[in-house]
N, C-alpha and C positions, 0 to 999 in steps of 0.2 A: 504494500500500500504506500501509496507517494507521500510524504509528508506536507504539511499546510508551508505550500514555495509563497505564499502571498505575505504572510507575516514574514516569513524566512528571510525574503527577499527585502522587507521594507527594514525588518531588521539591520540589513545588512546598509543599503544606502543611509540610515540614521546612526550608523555606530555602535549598535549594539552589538554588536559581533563582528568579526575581522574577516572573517570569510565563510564561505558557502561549499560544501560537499555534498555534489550532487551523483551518486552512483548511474554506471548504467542504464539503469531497468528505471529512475525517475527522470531522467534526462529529458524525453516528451513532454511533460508534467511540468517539469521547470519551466522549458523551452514555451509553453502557449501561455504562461502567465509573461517569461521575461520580452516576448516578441513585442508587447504591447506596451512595454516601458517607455517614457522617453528619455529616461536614463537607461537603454540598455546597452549606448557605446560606452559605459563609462564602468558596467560589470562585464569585468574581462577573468578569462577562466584559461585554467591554465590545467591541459591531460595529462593524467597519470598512467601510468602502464596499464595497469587494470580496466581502465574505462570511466574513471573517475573525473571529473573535472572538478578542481577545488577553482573558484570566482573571488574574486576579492573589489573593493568598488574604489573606482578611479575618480577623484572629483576630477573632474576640468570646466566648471561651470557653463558648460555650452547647451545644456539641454532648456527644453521652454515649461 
């Protein structure tokens, strides 16, 4: 079961956490919440061997 990526995510752009592990098998699930961000050039994910993408959020103030 995917984990709640809405809080996760918002978490992550306010600071509450440093970064995001998103496995495999949620990767979809992340994916159609963060498509819709207009910070999503600014959460950059970096892959792990396994499939994993750990995200961490980049400010650059460009988004609206």
């Amino acid at each position: 079961m995917a984990l709640n990526y809405h809080q996760l995510i918002d978490d992550l752009i306010n600071g509450k956490i440093n970064e995001l592990s998103v496995p495999p098998a949620d990767f979809m699930a992340f994916r159609d919440i963060w498509q819709d961000l207009p910070q999503r050039t600014e959460i950059v994910g970096n892959a792990q061997r396994n499939g994993t993408i750990i995200y961490h959020f980049n400010v650059s103030g460009n988004h609206q």
